[in-house]
Structure formats: C-alpha cells, structure tokens
Short mmCIF file of the C-alpha atoms (twelve columns), coordinates in Angstrom:
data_MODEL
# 
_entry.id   MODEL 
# 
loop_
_atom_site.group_PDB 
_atom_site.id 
_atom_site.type_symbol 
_atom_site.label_atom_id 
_atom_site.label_alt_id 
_atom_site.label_comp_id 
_atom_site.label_asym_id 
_atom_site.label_seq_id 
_atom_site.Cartn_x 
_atom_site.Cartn_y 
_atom_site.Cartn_z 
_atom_site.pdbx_PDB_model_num 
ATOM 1   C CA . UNK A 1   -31.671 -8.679  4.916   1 
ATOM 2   C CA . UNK A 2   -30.726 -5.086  5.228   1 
ATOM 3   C CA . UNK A 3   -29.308 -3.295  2.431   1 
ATOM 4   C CA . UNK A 4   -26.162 -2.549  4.791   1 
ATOM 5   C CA . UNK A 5   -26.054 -6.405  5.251   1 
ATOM 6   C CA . UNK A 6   -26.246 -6.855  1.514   1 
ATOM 7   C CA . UNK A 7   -23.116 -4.341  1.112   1 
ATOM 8   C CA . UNK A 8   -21.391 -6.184  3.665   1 
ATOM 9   C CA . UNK A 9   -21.140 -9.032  2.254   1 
ATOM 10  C CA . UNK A 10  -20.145 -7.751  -1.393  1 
ATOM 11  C CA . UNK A 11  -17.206 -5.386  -2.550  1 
ATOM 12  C CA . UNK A 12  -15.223 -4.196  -5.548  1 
ATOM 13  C CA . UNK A 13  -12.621 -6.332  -7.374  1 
ATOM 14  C CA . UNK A 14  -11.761 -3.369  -9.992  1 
ATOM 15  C CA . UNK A 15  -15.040 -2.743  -11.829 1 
ATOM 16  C CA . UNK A 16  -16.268 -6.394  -11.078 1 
ATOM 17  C CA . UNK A 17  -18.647 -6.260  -7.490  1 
ATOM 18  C CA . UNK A 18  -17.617 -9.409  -5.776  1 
ATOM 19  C CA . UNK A 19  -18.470 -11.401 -2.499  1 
ATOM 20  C CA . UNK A 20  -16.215 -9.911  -0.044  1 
ATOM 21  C CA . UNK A 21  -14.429 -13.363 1.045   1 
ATOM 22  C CA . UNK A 22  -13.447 -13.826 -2.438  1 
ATOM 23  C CA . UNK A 23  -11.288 -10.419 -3.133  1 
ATOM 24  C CA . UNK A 24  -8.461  -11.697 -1.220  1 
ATOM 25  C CA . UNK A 25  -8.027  -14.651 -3.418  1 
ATOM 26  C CA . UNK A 26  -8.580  -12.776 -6.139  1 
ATOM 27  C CA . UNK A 27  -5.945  -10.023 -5.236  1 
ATOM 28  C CA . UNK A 28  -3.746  -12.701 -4.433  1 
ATOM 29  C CA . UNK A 29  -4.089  -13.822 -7.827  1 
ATOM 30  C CA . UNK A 30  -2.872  -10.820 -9.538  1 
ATOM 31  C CA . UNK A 31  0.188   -10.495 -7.347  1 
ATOM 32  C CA . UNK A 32  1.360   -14.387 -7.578  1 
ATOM 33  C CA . UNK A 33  0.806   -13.302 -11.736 1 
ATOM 34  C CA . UNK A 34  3.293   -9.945  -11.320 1 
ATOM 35  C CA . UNK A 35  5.262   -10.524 -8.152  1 
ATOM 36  C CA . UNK A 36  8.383   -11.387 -10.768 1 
ATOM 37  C CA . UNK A 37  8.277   -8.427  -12.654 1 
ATOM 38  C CA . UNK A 38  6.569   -6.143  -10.006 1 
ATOM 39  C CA . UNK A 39  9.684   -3.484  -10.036 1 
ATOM 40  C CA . UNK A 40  10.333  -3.947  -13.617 1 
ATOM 41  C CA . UNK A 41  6.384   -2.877  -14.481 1 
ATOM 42  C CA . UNK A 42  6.877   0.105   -11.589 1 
ATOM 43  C CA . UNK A 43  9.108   1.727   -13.276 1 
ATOM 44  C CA . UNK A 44  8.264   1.543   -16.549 1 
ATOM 45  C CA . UNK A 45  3.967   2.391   -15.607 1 
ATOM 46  C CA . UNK A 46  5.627   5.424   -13.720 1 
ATOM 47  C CA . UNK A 47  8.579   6.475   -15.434 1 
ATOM 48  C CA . UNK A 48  10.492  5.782   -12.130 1 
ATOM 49  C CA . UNK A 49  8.413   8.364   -10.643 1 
ATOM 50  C CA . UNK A 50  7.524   5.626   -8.018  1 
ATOM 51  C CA . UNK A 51  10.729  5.795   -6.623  1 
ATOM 52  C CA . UNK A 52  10.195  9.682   -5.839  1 
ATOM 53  C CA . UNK A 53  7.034   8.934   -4.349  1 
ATOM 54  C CA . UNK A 54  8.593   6.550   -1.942  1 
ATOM 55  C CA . UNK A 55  11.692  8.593   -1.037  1 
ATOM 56  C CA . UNK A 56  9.380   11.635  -0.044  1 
ATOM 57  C CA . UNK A 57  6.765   9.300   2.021   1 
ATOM 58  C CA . UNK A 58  10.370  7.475   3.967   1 
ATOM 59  C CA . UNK A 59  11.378  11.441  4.398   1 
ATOM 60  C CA . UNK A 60  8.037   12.652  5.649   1 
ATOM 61  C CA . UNK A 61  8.071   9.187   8.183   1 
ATOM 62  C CA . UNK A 62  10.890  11.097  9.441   1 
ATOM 63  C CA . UNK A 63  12.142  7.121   11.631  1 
ATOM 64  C CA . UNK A 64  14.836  7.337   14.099  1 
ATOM 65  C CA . UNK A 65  17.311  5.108   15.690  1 
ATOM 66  C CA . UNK A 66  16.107  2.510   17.332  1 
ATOM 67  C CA . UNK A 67  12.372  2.829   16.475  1 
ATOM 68  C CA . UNK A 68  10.101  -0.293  15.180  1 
ATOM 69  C CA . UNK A 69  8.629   0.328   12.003  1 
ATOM 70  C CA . UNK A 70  5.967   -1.793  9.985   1 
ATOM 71  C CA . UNK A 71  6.044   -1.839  6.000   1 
ATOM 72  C CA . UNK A 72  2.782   -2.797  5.550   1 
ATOM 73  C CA . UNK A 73  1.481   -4.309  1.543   1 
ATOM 74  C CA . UNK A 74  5.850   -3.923  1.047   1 
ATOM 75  C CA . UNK A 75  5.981   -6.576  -1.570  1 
ATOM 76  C CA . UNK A 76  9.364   -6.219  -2.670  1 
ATOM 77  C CA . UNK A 77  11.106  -4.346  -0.286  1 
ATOM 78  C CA . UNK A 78  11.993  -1.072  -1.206  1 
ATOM 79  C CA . UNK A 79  10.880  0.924   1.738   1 
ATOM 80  C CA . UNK A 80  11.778  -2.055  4.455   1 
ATOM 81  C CA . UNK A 81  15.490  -1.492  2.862   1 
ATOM 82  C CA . UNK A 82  15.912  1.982   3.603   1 
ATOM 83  C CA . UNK A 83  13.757  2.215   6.920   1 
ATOM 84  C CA . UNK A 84  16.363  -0.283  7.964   1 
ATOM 85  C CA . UNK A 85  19.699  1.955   7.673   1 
ATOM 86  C CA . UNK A 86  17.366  4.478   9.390   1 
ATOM 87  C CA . UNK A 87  16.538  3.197   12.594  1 
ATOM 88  C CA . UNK A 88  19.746  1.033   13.095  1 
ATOM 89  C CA . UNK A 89  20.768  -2.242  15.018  1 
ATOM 90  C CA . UNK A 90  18.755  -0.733  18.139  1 
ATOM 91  C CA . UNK A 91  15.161  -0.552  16.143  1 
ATOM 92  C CA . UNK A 92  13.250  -3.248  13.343  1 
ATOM 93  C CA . UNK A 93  11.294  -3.274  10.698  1 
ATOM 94  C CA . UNK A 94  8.989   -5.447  10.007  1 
ATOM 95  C CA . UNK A 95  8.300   -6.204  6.391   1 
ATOM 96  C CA . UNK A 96  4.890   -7.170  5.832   1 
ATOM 97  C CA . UNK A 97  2.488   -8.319  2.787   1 
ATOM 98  C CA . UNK A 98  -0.676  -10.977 2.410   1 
ATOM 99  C CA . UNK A 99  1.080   -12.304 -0.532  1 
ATOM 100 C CA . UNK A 100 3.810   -15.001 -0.339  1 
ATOM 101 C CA . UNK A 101 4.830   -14.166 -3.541  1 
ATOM 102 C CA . UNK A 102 5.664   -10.547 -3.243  1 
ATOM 103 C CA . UNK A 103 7.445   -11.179 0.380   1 
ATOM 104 C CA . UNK A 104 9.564   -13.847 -1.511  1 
ATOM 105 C CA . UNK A 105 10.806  -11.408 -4.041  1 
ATOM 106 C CA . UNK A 106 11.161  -8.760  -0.808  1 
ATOM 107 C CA . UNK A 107 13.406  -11.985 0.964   1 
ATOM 108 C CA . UNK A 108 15.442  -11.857 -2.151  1 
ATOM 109 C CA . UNK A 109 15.728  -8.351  -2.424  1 
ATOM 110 C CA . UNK A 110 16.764  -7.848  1.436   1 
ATOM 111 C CA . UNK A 111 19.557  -10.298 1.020   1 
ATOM 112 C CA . UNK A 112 21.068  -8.919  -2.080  1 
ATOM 113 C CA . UNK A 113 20.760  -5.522  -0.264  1 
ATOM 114 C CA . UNK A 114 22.625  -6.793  2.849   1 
ATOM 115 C CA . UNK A 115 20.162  -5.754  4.994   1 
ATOM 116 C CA . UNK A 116 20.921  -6.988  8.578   1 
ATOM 117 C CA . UNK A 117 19.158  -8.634  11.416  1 
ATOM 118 C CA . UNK A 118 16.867  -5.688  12.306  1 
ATOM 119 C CA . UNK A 119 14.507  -6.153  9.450   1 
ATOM 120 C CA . UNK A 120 12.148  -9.480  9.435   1 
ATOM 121 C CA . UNK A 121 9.333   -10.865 7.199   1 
ATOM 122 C CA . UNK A 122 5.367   -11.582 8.160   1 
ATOM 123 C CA . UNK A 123 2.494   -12.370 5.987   1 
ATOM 124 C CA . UNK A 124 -0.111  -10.673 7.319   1 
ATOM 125 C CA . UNK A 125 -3.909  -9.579  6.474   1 
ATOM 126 C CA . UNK A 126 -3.958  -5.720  7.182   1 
ATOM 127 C CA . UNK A 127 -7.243  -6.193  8.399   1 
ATOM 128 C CA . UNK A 128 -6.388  -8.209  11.562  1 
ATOM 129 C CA . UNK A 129 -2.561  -7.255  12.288  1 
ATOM 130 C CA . UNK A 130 -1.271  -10.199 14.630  1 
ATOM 131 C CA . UNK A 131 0.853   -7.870  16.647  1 
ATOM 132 C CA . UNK A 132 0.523   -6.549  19.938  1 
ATOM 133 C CA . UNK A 133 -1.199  -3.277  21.241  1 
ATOM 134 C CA . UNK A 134 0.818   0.040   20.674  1 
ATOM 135 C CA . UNK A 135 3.987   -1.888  19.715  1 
ATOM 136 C CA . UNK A 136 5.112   0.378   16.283  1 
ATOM 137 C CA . UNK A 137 6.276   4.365   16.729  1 
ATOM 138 C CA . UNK A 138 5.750   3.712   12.593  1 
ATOM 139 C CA . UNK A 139 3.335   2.092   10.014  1 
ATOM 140 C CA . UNK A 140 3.937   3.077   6.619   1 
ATOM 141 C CA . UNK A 141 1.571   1.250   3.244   1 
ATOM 142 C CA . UNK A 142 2.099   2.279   -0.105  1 
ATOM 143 C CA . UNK A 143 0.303   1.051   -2.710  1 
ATOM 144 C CA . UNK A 144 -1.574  -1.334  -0.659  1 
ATOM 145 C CA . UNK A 145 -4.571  0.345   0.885   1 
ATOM 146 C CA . UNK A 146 -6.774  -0.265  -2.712  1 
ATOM 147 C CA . UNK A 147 -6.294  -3.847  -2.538  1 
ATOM 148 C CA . UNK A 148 -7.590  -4.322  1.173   1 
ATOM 149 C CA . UNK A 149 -10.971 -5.760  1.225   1 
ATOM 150 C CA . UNK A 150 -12.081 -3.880  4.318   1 
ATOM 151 C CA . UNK A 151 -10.185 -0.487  4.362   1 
ATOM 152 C CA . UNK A 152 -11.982 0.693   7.795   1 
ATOM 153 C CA . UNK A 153 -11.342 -2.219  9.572   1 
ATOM 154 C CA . UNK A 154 -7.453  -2.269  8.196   1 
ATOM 155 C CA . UNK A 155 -7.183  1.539   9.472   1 
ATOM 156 C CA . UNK A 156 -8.419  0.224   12.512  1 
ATOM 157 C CA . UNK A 157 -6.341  -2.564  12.945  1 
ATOM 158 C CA . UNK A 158 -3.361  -0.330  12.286  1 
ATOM 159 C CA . UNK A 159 -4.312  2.696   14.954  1 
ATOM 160 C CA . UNK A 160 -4.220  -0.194  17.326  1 
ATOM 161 C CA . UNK A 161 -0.472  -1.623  16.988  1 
ATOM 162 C CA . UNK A 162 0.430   2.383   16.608  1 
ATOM 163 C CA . UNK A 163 2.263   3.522   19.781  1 
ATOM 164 C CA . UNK A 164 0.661   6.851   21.052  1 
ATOM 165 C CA . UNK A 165 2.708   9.919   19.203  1 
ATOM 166 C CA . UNK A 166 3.188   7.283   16.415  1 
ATOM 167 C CA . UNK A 167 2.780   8.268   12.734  1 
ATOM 168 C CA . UNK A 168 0.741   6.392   9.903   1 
ATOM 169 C CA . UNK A 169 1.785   7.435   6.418   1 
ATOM 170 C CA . UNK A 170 -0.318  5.881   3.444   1 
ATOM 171 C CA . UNK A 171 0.886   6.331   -0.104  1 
ATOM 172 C CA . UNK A 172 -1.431  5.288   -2.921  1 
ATOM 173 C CA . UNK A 173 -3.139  6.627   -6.406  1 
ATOM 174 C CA . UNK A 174 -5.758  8.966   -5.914  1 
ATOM 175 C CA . UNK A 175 -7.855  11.365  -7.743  1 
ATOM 176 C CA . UNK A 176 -5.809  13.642  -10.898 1 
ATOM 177 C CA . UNK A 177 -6.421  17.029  -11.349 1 
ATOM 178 C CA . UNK A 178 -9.484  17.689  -13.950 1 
ATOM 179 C CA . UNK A 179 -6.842  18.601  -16.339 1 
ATOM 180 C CA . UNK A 180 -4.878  15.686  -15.919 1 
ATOM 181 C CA . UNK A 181 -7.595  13.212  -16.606 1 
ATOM 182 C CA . UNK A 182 -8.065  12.725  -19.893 1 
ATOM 183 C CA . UNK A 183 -4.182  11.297  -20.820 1 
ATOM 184 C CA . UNK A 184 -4.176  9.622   -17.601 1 
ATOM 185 C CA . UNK A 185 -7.174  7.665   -18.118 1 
ATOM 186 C CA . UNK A 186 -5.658  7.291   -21.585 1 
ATOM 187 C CA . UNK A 187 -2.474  5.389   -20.110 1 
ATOM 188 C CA . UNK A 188 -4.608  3.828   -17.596 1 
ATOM 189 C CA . UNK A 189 -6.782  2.084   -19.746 1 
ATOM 190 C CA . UNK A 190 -4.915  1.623   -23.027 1 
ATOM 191 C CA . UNK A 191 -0.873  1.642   -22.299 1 
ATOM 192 C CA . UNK A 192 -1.005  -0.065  -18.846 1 
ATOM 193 C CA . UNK A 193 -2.588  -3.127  -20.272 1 
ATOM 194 C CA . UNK A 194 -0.709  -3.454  -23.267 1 
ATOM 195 C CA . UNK A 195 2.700   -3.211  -21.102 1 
ATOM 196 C CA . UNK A 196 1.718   -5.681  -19.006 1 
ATOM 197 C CA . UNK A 197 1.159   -8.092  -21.634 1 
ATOM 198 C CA . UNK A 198 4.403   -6.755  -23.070 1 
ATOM 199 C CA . UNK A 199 6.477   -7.318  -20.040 1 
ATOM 200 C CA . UNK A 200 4.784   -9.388  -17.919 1 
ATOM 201 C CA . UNK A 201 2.392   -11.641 -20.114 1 
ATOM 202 C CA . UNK A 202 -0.402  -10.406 -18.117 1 
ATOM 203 C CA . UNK A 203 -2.683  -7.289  -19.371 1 
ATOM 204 C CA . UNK A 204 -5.595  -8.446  -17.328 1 
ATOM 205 C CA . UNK A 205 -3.731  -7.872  -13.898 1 
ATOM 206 C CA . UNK A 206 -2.427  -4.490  -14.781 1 
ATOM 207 C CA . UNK A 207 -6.504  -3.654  -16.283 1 
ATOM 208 C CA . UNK A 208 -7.926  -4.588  -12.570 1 
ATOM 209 C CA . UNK A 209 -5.042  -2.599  -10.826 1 
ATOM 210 C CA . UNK A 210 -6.310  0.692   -13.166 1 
ATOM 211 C CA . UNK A 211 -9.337  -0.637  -12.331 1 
ATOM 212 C CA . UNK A 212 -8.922  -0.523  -8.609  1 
ATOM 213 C CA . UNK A 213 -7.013  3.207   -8.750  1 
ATOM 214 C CA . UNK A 214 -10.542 4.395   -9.718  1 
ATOM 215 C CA . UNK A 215 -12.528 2.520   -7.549  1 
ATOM 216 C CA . UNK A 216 -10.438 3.774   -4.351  1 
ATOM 217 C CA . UNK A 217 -11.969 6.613   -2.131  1 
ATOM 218 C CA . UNK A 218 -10.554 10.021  -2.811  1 
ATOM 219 C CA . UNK A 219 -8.271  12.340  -0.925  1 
ATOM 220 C CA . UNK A 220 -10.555 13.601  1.078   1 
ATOM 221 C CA . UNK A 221 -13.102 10.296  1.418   1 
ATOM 222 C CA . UNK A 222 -9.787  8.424   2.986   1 
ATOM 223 C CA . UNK A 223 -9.407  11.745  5.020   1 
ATOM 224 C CA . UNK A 224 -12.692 11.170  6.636   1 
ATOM 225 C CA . UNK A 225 -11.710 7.652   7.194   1 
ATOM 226 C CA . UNK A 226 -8.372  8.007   8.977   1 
ATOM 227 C CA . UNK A 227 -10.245 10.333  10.907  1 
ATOM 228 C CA . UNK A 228 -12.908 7.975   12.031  1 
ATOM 229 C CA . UNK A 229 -10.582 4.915   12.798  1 
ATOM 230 C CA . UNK A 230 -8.955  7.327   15.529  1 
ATOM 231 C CA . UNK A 231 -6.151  9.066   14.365  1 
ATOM 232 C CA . UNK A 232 -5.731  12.640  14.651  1 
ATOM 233 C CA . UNK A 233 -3.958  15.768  12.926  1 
ATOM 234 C CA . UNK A 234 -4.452  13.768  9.459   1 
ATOM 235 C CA . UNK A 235 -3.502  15.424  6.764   1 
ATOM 236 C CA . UNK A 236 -2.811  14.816  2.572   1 
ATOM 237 C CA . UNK A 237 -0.389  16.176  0.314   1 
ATOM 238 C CA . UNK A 238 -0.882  15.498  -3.609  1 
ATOM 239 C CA . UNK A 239 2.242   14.311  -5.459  1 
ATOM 240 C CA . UNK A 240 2.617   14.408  -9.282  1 
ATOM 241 C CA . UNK A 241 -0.818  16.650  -9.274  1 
ATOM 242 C CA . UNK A 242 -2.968  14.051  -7.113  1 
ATOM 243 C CA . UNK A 243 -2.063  11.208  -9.805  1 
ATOM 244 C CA . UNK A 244 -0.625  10.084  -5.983  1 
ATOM 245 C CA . UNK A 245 -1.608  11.338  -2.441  1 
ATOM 246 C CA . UNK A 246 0.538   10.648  1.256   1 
ATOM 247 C CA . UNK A 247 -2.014  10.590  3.767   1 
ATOM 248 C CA . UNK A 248 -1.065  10.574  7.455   1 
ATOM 249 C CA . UNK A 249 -2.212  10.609  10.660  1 
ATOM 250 C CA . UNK A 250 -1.190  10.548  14.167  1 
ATOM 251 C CA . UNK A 251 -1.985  7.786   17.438  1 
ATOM 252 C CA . UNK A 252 -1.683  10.756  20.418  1 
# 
C-alpha cells in the first residue's frame, strides 16, 4: 500500500490521527456534548466577537431578494436567521448541519425568531451535498470547514451546487499573527478547557475544538485549495489579526 493510500485512509481528530470513517462519529460526539450550550460557550470563548465575525461574513455575502442560500455546518441558526430577512418570501435558505443535535437547537431557534416559510432544515455531510447541480447563487460555512473529514472533496461538493457568478464565503479560525500567539495559545489551551467544564461540563470537547483550530490549513493553504476545487477570484481577509479568516471564492 502506497503511502498516499495509507493517508487516505487516516486523518486528524484534534491532535489524535484517526481512521478517516471514524472522525465523523467522533465530531458528532462533541457536538451532541455542546449543542445545548453551543451559543452560551460562543460568546463567552470570544467575548461576543463571534457575532462580529458573522455580521461582516452575511455583509460581505452581500444576498438579495429572492436568491437561495445554503448555511452550511449552521448549527444553531444564527446566519440562516438573518440570510432569511435578506432574500425575502421570493428566495430560501437552507439551513444545513451533519449533526441532529445542533439543527435541533437551530429548529428551536428559527421558531422563536419567527422566521417564515423561506428557510428549511437538512442534515447533510458537506462532503456529498444531496442537492442538485448549480442550484445556490450562495453557500456560506462558518466554523465548520475544520470539522469536515475531507475538506477537498467538501469544496468540491460545494463548487458543484454553486450557480455560475455564485459566491462561497468560509469563515473559520486560522493562523494569529506571531505576536498574537503566545496569549492565544494561552486561552486556547488553558481557559477554553476550563470554561467548558465550567459551563458546559465538558473540557475535553472544547480541548479537541483548540485542538482542531491548529490542525486546520492556513490562510493561504485553504487559498490553494479553493483554488483547486474550481473557484476563481478567491480571496482572504484576516479578522481580529488572523485569530479568524473569510475566505471566498467565486463559481463563473
């Protein structure tokens, strides 16, 4: 067996190398153990600087009325929520996340929002999207990408569903400045933990998902891979001094 085979068929779980059938489960895992306090723990990990992520990446998607946009990895909702007012009875967005838990806190979160008929719920594995050719002018995934088991194939699988002219943003951790590193891998490592056994009874979920920030590719790594799944005129901006990066490309 080839050493390409043998990489193949293994990946990262956090620090831990794993076969790759088994990450899912195991990601699964740590979002049936959160999916409760998921918003709680965002805010208080990021200060509520999550929230200014998110409004910049739904600004920079730049959705109109009457478009179809997919929420891809969006859990709880946040995003679906406001791409919803955005693109009006006339367009849909499509809510989707592998894990039941997370889209059953998004359910609940929809209806005590009020959101309205255009928005509706799929679990789905990013790697094979069940939806037809071209059939989004938006994909959006924030804080998702790092927990796919195949990120190629998943930037693949989204290019495909993206309607030519249609825009893919992806929001997730990335590389710090050097400057930066030291306290953040301070937090990461020492105060992420403890507040997750604080406030969710669960430091060993919130120790893989520091784990996972460091074992994602860099800016310019996923760069290079938006660019080789297809899409064109990519692009990254670094938010919070690359603690968080928006990538994005275009289908043309």
């Amino acid at each position: 067996m080839s050493k390409t085979d043998k990489a193949a068929e293994s990946t990262h779980f956090g620090y831990k190398t794993v076969a790759s059938e088994e990450k899912a489960g195991l990601v699964r895992d740590v979002f049936d153990s959160v999916a409760t306090r998921y918003d709680v723990m965002n805010d208080l990990m990021s200060g509520g600087l999550h929230r200014l992520w998110k409004r910049f990446t739904i600004n920079e998607a730049n959705v109109r009325k009457g478009q179809r946009v997919l929420d891809l990895a969006g859990g709880t909702g946040d995003l679906a929520i406001k791409f919803a007012s955005k693109v009006g009875p006339t367009g849909e967005v499509v809510l989707a996340d592998i894990n039941h838990a997370m889209l059953e806190q998004g359910r609940k979160r929809l209806i005590d929002a009020g959101a309205g008929a255009n928005v509706s719920i799929a679990q789905v594995d990013a790697e094979s999207l069940p939806f037809d050719d071209r059939s989004f002018d938006c994909i959006t995934i924030a804080f998702g990408l790092r927990n796919v088991t195949d990120k190629q194939a998943a930037l693949e699988s989204m290019f495909r569903v993206l309607k030519p002219g249609g825009k893919l943003l992806i929001l997730e951790f990335s590389e710090p400045a050097k400057a930066l590193k030291p306290a953040y891998d301070l937090y990461s490592f020492k105060v992420l933990p403890a507040l997750g056994r604080l406030i969710a009874s669960d430091a060993d979920s919130y120790q893989y998902l520091a784990e996972s920030i460091r074992m994602h590719p860099d800016q310019e790594t996923l760069l290079g891979m938006l660019e080789a799944a297809g899409f064109e005129r990519c692009r990254y901006q670094n938010l919070t001094g690359g603690i968080v990066a928006l990538h994005t490309g275009y289908r043309l």
